[in-house]
Backbone as CSV, one residue per row, in Angstrom:
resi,resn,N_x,N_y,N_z,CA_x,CA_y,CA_z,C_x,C_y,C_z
1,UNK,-139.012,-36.868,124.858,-137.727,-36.890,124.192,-137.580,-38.144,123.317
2,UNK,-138.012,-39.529,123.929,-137.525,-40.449,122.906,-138.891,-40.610,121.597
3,UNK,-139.879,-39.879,122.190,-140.882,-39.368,121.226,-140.436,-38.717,119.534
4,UNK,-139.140,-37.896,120.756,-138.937,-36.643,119.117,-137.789,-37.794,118.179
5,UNK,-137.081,-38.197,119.129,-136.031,-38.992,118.677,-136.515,-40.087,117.385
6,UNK,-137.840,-40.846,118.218,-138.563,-41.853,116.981,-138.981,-41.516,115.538
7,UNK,-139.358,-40.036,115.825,-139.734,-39.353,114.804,-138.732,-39.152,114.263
8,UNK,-137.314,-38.547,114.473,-136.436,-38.282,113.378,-135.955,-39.560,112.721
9,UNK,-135.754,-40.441,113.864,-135.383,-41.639,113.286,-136.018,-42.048,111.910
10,UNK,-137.290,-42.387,112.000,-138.514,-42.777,111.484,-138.302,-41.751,109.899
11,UNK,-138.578,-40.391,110.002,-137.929,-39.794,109.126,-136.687,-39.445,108.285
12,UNK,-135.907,-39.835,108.882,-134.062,-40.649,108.169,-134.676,-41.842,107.635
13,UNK,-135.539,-42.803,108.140,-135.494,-43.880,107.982,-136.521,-43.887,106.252
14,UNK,-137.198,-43.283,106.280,-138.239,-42.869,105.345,-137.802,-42.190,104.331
15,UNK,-136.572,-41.146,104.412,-135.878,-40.353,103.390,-134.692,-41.512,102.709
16,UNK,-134.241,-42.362,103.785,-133.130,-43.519,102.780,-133.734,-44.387,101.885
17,UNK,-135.187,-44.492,102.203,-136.010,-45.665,101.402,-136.672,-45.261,100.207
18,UNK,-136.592,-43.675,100.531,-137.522,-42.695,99.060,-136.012,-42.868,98.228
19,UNK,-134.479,-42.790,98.788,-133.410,-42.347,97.983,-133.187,-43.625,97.408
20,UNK,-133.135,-45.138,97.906,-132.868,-46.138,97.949,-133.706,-46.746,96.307
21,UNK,-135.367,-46.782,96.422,-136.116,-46.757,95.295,-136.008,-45.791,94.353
22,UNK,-135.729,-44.698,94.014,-135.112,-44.238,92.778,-134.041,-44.385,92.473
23,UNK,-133.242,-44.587,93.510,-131.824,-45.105,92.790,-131.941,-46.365,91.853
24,UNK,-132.526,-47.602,92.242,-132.719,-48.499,91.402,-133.900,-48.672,90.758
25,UNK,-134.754,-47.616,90.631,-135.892,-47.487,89.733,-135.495,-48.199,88.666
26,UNK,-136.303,-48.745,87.641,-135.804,-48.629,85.892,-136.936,-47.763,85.458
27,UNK,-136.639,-47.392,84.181,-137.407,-47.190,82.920,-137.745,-47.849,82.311
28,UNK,-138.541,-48.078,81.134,-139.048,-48.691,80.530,-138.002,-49.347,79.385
29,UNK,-137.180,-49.157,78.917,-135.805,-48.921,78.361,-134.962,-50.118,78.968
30,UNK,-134.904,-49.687,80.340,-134.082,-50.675,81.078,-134.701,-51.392,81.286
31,UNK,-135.502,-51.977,81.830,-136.598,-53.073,81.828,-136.663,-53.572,80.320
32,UNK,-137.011,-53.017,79.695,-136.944,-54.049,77.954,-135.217,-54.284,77.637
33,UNK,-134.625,-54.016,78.033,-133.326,-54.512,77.733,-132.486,-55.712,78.761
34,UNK,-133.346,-55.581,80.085,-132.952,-56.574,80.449,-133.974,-57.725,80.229
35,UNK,-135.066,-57.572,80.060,-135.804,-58.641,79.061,-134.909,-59.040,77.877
36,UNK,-135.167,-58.487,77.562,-134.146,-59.055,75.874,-133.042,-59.672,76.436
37,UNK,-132.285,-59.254,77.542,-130.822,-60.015,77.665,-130.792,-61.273,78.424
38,UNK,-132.399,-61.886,79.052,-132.611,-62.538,79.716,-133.045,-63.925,78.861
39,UNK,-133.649,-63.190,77.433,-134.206,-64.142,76.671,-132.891,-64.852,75.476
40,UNK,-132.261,-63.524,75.016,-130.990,-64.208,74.842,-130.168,-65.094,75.561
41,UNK,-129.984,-65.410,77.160,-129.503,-65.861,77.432,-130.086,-67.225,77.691
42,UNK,-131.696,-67.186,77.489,-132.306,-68.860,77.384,-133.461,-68.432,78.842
43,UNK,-133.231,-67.890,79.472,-134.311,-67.410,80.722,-135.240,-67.016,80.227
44,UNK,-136.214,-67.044,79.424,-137.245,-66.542,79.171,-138.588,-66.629,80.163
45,UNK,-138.415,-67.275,81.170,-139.488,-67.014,82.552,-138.843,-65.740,83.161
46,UNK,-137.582,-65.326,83.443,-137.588,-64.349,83.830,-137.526,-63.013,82.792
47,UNK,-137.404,-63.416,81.481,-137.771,-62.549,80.385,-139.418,-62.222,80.259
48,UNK,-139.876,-62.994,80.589,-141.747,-62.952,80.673,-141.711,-62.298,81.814
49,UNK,-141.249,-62.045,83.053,-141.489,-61.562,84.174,-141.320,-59.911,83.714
50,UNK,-139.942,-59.618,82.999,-139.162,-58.133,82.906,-140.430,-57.427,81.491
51,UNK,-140.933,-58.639,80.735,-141.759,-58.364,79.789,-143.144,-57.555,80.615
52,UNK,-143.761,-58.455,81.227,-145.094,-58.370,82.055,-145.081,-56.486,82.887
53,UNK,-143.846,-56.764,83.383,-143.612,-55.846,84.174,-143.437,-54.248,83.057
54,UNK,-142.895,-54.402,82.092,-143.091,-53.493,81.700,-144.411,-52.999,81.080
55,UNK,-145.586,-53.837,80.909,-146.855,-53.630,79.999,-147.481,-53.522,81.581
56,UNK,-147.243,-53.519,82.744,-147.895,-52.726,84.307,-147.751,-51.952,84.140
57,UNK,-146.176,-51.142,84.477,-145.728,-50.338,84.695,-145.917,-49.337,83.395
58,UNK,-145.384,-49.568,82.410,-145.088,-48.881,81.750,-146.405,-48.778,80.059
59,UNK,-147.900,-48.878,80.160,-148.891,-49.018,79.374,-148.258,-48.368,77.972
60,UNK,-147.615,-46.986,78.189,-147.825,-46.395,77.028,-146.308,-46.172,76.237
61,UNK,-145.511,-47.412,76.840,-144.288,-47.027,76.228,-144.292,-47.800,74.821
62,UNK,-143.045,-47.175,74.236,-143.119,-47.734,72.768,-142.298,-49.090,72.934
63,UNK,-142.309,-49.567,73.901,-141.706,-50.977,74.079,-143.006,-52.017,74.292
64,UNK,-144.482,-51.581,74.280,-145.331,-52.188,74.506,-145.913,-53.611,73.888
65,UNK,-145.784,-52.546,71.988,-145.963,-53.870,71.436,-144.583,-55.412,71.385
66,UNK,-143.379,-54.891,71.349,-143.248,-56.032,71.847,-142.934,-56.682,73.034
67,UNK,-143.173,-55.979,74.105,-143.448,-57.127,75.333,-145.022,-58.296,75.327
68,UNK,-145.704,-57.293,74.525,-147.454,-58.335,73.994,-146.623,-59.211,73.297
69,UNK,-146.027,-59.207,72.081,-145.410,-60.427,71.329,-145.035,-61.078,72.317
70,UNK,-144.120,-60.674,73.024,-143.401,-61.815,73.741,-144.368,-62.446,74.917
71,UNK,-144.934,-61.617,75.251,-145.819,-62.462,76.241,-147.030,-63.328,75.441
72,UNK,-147.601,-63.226,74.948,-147.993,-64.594,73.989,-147.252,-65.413,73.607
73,UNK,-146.172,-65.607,73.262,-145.215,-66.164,73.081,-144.872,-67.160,74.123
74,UNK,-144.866,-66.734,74.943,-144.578,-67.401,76.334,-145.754,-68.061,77.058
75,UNK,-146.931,-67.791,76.684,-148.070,-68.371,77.260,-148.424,-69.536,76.205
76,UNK,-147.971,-69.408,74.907,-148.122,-70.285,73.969,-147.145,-71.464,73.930
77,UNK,-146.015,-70.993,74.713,-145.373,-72.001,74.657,-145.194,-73.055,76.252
78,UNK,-146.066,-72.252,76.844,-146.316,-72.726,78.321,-147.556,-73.797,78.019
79,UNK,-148.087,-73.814,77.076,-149.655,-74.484,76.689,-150.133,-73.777,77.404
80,UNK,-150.490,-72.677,77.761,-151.528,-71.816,78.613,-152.216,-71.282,77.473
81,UNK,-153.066,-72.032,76.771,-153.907,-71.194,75.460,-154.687,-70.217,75.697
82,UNK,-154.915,-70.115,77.022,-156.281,-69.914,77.272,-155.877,-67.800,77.447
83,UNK,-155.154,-68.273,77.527,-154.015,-66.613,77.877,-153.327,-66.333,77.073
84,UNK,-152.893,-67.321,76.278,-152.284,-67.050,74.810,-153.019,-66.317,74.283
85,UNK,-154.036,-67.434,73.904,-155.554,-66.317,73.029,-155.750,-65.119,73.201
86,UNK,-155.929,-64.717,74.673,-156.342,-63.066,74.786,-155.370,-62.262,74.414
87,UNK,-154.191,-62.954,74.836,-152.898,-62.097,74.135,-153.174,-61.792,72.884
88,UNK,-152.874,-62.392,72.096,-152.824,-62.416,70.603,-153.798,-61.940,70.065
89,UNK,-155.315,-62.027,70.725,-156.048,-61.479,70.164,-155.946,-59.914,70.200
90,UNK,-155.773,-59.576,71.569,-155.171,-57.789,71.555,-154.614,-57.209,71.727
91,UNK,-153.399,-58.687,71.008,-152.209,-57.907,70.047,-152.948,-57.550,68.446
92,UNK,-153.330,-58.377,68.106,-153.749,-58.350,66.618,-154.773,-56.820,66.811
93,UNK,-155.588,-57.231,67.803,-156.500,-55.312,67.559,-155.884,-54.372,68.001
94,UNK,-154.804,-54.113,68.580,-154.000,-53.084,69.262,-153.046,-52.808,68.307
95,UNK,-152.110,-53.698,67.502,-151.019,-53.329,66.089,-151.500,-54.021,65.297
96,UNK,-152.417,-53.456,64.415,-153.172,-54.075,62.954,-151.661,-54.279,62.064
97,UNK,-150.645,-52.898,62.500,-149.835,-52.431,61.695,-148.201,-53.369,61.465
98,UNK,-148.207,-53.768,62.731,-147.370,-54.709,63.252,-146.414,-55.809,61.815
99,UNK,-145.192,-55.952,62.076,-144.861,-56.973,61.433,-144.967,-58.119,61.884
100,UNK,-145.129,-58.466,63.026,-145.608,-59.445,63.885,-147.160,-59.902,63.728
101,UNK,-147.654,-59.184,62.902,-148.871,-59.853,62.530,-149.337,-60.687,61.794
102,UNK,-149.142,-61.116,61.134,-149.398,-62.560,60.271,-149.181,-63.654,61.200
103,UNK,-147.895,-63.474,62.406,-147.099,-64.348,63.015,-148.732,-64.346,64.348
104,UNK,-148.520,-63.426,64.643,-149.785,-63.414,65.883,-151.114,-64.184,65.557
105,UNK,-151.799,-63.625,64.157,-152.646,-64.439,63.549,-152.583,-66.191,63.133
106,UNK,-151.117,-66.553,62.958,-150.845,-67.727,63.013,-150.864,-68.719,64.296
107,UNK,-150.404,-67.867,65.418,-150.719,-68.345,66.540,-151.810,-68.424,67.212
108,UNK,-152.806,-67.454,67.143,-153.976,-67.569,67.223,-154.837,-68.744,66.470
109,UNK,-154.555,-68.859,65.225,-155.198,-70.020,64.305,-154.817,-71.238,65.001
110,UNK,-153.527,-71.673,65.308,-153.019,-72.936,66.270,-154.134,-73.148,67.183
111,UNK,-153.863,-72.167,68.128,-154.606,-71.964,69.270,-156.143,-72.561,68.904
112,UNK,-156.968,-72.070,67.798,-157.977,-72.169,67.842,-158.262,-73.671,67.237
113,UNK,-157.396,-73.887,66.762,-157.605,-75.310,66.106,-157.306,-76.580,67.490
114,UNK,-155.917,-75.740,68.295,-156.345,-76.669,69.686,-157.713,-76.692,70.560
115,UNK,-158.186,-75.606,70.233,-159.565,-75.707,70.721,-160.963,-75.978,70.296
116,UNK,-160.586,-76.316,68.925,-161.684,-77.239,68.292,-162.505,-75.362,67.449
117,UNK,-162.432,-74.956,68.159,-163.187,-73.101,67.201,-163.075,-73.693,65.945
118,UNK,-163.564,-74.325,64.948,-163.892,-74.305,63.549,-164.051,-72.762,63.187
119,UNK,-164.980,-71.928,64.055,-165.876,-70.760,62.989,-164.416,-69.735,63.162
120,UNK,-163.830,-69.957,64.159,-162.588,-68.993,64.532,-161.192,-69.337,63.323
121,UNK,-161.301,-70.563,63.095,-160.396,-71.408,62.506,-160.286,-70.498,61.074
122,UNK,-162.238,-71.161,60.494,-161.969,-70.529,59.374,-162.027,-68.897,59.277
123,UNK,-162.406,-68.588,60.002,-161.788,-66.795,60.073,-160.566,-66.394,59.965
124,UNK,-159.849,-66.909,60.762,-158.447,-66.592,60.796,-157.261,-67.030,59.723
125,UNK,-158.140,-68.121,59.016,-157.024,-68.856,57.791,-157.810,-67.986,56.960
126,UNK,-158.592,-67.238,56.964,-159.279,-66.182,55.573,-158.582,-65.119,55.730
127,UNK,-158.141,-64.616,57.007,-157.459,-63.144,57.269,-155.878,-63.641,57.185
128,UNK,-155.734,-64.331,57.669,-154.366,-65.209,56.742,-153.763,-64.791,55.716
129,UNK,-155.001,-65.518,54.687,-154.351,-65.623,53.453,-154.908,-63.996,52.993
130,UNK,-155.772,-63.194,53.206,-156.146,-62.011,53.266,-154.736,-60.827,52.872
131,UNK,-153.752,-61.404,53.926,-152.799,-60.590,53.579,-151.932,-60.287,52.761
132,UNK,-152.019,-61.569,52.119,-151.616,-61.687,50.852,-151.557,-60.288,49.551
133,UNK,-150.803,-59.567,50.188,-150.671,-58.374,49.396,-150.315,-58.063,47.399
134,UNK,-148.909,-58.657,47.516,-148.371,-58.874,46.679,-148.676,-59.904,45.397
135,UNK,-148.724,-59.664,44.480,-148.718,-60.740,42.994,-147.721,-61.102,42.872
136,UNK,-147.522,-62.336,42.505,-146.517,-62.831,42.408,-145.780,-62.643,40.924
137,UNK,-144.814,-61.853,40.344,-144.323,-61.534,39.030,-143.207,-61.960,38.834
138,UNK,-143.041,-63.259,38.115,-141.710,-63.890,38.064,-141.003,-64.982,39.573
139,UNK,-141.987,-64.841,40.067,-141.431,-65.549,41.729,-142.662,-66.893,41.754
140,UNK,-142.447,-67.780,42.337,-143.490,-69.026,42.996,-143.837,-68.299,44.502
141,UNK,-143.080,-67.670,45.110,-143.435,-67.321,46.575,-142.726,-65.809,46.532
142,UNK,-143.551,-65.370,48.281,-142.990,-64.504,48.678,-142.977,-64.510,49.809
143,UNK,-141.835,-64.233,50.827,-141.545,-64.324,52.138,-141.416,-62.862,52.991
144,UNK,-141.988,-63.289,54.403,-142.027,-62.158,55.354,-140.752,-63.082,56.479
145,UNK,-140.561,-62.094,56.930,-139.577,-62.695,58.449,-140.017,-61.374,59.405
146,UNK,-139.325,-62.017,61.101,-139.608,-61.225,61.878,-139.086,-61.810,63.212
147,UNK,-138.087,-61.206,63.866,-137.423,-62.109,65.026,-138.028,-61.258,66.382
148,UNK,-138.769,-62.115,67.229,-139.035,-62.087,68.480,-138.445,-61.200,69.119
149,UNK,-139.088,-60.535,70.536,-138.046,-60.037,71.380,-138.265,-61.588,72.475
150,UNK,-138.837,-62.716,72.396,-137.909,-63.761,73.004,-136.603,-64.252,72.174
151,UNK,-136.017,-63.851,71.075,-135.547,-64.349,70.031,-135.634,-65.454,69.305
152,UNK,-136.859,-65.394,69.478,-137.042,-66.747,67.657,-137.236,-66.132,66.495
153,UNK,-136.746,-66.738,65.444,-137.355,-66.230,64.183,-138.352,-66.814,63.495
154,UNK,-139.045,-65.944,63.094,-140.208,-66.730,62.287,-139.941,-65.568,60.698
155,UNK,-140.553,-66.828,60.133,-140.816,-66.721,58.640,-141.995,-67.291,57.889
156,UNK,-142.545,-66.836,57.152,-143.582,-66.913,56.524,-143.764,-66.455,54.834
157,UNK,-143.880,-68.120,54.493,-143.683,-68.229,53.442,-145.168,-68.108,52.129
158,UNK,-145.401,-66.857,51.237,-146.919,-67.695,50.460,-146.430,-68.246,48.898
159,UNK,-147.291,-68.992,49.003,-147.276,-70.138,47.654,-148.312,-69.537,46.704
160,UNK,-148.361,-69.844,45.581,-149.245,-69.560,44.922,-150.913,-70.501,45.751
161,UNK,-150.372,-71.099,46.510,-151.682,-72.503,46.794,-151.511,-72.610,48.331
162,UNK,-150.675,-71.901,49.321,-150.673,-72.273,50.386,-150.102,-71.456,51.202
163,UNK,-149.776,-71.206,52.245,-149.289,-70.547,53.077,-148.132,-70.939,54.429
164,UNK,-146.734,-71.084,54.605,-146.435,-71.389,55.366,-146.186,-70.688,56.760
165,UNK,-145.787,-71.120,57.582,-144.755,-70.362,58.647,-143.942,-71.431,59.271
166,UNK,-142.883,-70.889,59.966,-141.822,-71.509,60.324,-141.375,-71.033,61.944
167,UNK,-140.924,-71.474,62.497,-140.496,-70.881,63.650,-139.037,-71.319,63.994
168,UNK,-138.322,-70.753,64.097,-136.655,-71.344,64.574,-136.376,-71.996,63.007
169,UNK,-137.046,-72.133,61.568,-136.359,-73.025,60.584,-136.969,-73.810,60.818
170,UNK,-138.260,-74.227,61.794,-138.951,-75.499,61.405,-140.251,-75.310,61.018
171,UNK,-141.339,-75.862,60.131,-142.575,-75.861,59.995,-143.333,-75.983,61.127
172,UNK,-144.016,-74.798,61.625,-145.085,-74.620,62.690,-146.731,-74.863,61.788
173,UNK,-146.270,-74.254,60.796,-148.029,-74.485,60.236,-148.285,-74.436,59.139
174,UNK,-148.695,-74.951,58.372,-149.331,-74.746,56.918,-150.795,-74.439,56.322
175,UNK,-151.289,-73.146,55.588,-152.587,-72.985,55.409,-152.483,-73.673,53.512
176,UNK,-153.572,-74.310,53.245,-154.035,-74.037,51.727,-154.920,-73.799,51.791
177,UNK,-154.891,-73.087,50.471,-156.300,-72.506,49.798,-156.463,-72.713,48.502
């Protein structure tokens, strides 16, 4: 008898915990939105956590590429280069397409210049300035922007002779060529 009893127990106990975890499941949706509201609010360790968690959980959602932004982002600004790098690097081969790309490639170039990579260095200031799409007709420059899902903005400025970027309104880096 207290045999059958354990068992139902055990089974109530097992059916509140299956009801309990889908009730507060998220989606991928909810998870990137409370990222975003975490990073707006200046938490961005626990915005890297809601980020991370969704590129586990969730590989193939369309919130992917930017939880990769943001998680480079966050390893770059942790000085963790070493994790930055892989980030960024497959971010850059995973969204060729990305507006975040020039910005990823810029961080990567940092990165590599903290690490002394010359041959990486000059690769990456060639694919750089590479992107350089546009002629310039009547203009000295032309500018890209692109705001984080940690929320920074970056901007990126080309010169007829050089290349900037900016992060928050301040100079992060300058290429010439």
């Amino acid at each position: 008898m207290a045999m059958k009893i354990n068992k139902i127990l055990l089974t109530v106990l097992l059916f509140i915990l299956l009801i309990f975890n889908y009730g507060f499941a998220k989606d991928d949706g909810q998870i990137y939105s409370t990222a975003i509201r975490e990073a707006e609010s200046g938490n961005i360790d626990f915005a890297f956590m809601y980020f991370r968690s969704l590129l586990r959980n969730y590989p193939d959602s369309k919130y992917t590429h930017d939880a990769s932004f943001a998680i480079g982002e966050y390893y770059f600004i942790a000085a963790d280069y070493k994790n930055a790098a892989e980030v960024w690097s497959n971010f850059i081969n995973d969204y060729p397409d990305s507006k975040g790309l020039p910005f990823a490639l810029m961080y990567l170039f940092r990165v590599a210049g903290i690490r002394r990579d010359a041959s990486l260095v000059e690769k990456l200031k060639n694919k750089i300035i590479g992107l350089k799409q546009l002629t310039f007709l009547f203009r000295e420059s032309k500018g890209y922007t692109y705001k984080s899902p940690l929320r920074r903005k970056y901007r990126m400025i080309y010169y007829i002779d050089k290349v900037e970027f900016y992060v928050d309104d301040k100079l992060f880096e300058k290429i010439s060529y």
